[in-house]
C-alpha positions as CSV (number, residue, x, y, z in Angstrom):
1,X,-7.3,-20.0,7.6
2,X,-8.6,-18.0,5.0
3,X,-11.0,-15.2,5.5
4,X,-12.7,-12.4,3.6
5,X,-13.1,-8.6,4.5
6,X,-16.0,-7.2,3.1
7,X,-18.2,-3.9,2.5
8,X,-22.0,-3.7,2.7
9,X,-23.7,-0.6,1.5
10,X,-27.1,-0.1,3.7
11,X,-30.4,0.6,2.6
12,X,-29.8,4.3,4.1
13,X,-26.3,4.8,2.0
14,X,-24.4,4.1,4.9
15,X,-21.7,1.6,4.6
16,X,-20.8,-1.5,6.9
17,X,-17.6,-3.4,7.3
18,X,-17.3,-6.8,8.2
19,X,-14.6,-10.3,8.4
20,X,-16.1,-13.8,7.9
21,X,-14.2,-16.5,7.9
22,X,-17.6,-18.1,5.9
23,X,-18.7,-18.0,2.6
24,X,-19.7,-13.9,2.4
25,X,-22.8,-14.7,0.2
26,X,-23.5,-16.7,3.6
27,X,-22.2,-13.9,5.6
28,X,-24.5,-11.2,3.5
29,X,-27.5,-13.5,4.3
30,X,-27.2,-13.2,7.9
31,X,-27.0,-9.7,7.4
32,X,-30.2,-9.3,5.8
33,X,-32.6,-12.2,7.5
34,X,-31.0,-13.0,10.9
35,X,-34.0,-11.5,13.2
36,X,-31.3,-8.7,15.4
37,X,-32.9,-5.5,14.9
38,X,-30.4,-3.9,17.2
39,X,-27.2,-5.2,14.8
40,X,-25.8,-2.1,12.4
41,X,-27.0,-3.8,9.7
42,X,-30.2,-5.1,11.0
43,X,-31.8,-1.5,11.2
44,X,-30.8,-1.0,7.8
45,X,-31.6,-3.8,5.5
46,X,-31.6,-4.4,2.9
47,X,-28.0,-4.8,2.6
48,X,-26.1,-5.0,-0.7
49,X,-22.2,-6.7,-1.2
50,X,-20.3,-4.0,-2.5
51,X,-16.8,-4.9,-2.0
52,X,-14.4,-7.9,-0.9
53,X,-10.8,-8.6,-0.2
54,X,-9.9,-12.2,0.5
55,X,-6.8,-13.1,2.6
56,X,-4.7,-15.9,3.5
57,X,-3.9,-15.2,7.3
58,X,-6.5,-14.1,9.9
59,X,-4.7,-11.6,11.2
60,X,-4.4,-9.8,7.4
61,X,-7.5,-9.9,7.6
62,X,-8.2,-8.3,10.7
63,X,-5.8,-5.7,10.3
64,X,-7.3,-4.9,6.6
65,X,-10.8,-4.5,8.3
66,X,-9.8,-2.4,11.2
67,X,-7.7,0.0,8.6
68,X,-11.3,0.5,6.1
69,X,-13.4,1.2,9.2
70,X,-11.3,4.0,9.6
71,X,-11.1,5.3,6.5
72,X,-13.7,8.3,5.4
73,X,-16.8,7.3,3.5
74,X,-14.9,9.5,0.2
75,X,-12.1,6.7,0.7
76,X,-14.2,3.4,1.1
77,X,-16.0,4.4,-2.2
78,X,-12.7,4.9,-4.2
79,X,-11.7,1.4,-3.0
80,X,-14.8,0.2,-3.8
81,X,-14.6,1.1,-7.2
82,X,-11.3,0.0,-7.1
83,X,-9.5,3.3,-7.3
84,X,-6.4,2.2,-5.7
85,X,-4.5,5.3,-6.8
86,X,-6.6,8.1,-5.5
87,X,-6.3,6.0,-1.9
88,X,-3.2,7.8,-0.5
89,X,-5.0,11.7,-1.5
90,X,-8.0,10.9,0.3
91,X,-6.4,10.3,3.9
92,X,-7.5,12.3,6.7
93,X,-4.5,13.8,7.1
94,X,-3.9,14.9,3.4
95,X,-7.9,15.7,2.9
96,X,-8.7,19.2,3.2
97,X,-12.4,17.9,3.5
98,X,-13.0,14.8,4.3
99,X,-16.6,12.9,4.5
């Protein structure tokens, strides 16, 4: 069952991550038109598709998702601009500062 991990960056700069097993243009619709004010997203529309990762197994994917939410906001932007090597030097634990 494939499914897709993805990245929204918020109207306030903040950044949401999210799994769908849907189409994530679908997914990223919901996000900005489905009437949940109390949702993350929903208080922070419009919301933008920064960033997906597509897997073949569920639980990849739930285990990639789980992994980004953790990660510091310095982080989730290197992977978003697809800065794979500067990943390992932003870790919490090796970041002097982290965001």
């Amino acid at each position: 069952m494939e499914a897709t991990v993805y990245i929204l960056r918020c109207a306030d700069g903040s950044y949401y991550t999210g799994l769908t097993k849907q189409p994530v243009e679908a997914r990223v619709w919901e996000h900005n038109n489905l009437p949940d004010d109390r949702s993350y997203t929903g208080t922070r529309r419009p919301v933008t598709l920064v960033f997906t990762e597509t897997y073949d197994r569920l639980l990849d994917a739930i285990a990639r998702e789980r992994q980004i939410k953790g990660w510091s906001r310095r982080k989730k932007e290197a992977l978003i601009r697809l800065h794979y090597e500067d990943l390992p030097d932003l870790s919490r634990r090796g970041h002097l500062n982290p965001d």
